[in-house]
C-alpha positions, 0 to 999 in steps of 0.5 A: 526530514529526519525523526529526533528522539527525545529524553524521558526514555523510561517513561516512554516505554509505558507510553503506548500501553497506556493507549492500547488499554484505552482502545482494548477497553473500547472493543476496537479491537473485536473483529467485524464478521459480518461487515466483512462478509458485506464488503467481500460479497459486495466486491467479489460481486463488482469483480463478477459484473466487470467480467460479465461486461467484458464478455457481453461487450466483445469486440469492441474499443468501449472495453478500454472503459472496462479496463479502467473499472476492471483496476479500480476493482482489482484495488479493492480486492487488493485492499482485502487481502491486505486486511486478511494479511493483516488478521483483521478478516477472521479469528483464526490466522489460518482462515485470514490467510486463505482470504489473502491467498484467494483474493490475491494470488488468484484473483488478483495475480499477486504474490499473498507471501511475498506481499506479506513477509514485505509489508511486515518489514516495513510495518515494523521499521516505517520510513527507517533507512536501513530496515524499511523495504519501501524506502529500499533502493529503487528507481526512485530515490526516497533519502539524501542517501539514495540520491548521493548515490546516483552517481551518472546514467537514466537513475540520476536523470530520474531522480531530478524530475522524481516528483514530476514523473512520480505519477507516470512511473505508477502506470507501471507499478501493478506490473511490477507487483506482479512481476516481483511475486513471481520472482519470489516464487521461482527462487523459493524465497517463501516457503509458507504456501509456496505450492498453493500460490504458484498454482493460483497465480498460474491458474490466474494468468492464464485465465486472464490471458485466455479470456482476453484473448479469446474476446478481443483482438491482439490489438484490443487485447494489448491495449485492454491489458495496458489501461486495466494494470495502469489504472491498477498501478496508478491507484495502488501507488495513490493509496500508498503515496500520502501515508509515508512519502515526506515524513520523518525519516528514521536515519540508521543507528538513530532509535524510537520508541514504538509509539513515536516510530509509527506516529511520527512516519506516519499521516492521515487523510481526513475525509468522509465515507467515500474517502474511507471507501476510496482509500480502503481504510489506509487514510487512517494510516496512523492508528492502521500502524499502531493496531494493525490488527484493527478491522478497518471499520473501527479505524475511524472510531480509534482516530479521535482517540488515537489524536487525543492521546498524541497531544496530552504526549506532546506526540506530533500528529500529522493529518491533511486532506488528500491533494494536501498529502500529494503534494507533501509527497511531491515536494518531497521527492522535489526537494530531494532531487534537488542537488542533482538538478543543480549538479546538472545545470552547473 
């Protein structure tokens, strides 16, 4: 799928400043101070529970139980310091950014600068083939031109069943993370708070490592650390799927103006409480991209807003229930792959 742009280019450019009046006006943009002191004491609390229990349980396989739970948590704390990335916590850029690095470098194990200076190319250049990060080369083949590329080996085998192994190639999605903000750090491609996160994230491994090791046995203690990052990875890949995977895709040279860039790469997840919960706000993917800045709980009041103002412009917008985005995601990535195991069969 590929974005069209349209005629009306003057016009366009007032386009978004006409929303961003309504939503001003509306003080959705005022940050939530106390309900983020509920919702960090609640999930540093969840993170304190989770480890209690790992030390009272011991030595014992009902520890592959609290792996899974441990990764739930760790999404969470993920989706913190994603709000902090974002300037949604606190006032002061400074403060935000303190939430971050604590939150993800030290309890997390994730890199806050690299994560950053990432989510930011892609929040500015959503699904464009050329600019988004997300869309990048990787072992998964997001655009037609990812997969006339794989020309021979293990990348154009994956590329065939990309939609049938999406799922099991999340399991190792955290440790990639992990990986890929350590890397950032030894070769000082970051340079904002360099020191600070190399120390955390240090100060967290061994930490982890140490308790772990302490606790369990070599074998437990492989197979703990191995359900804890694969229900990590599962779930971040599964909060990340639905908002981009199978919408327009920018080609290169091809422009939009900011309002269309972000509504038309963009879906929602409709759903209640536990979905605003389960999702830490991303189901609101599309105004998430108009107003980064929004603290997360005025996303939903921005929604109805945001849609109405889609529609008296003629601006599609795309919302699903959340097995309905899987499986637009899914079949994207089918379709894509779909040369190749044509290619393969003849």
């Amino acid at each position: 799928m590929t974005a069209t742009t349209t005629t009306a280019e003057a016009v366009r450019g007032s386009d978004f400043a006409g929303l961003c009046r309504q939503v001003r006006a509306a003080d959705l943009l005022e940050r939530r101070g106390r309900h983020y002191v509920l919702r960090i004491s609640a999930t540093v609390l969840a993170l304190v529970l989770t480890c209690t229990a790992f030390v009272v349980l011991g030595e014992s396989w009902y520890q592959l139980g609290v792996a899974a739970v441990l990764g739930v948590v760790f999404t969470q704390l993920a989706f913190l310091g994603h709000d902090g990335g974002h300037q949604q916590i606190c006032r002061s850029r400074r403060a935000n950014d303190l939430i971050g690095i604590v939150i993800g470098d030290l309890l997390v194990g994730l890199s806050f600068g690299w994560w950053l200076d990432k989510h930011n190319r892609h929040h500015a250049n959503p699904n464009h083939e050329e600019h988004d990060p997300d869309i990048g080369e990787s072992v998964l083949a997001f655009t037609t031109a990812h997969i006339a590329a794989r020309t021979g080996g293990v990348y154009r085998l994956i590329a065939r069943y990309q939609a049938w192994l999406f799922f099991p190639m999340l399991c190792f999605e955290g440790l990639q993370l992990h990986v890929a903000g350590v890397q950032s750090l030894i070769r000082g491609k970051q340079r904002r708070y360099r020191r600070t996160e190399a120390i955390l994230m240090s100060v967290h491994l061994l930490g982890y490592l140490a308790a772990v090791l302490l606790v369990l046995s070599p074998a437990k203690a492989l197979a703990f650390v191995a359900v804890h990052q694969a229900i990590f990875g599962i779930y971040m890949g599964c909060s990340f799927a639905p908002n981009h995977k199978g919408m327009a895709v920018i080609a290169p040279g091809e422009r939009l103006d900011f309002l269309r860039r972000q509504v038309l790469t963009s879906r929602n997840v409709r759903g209640g409480w536990f979905t605003d919960l389960l999702l830490g706000g991303l189901n609101y993917q599309i105004e998430h991209h108009l107003f980064p800045n929004m603290p997360r709980p005025n996303l939903r009041h921005a929604q109805r807003m945001v849609h109405q103002y889609c529609q008296e412009h003629s601006i599609s917008y795309t919302e699903t229930s959340l097995i309905g985005s899987y499986k637009a995601a899914l079949g994207y990535l089918h379709q894509l792959g779909a040369p190749l195991r044509r290619a393969g069969t003849g």
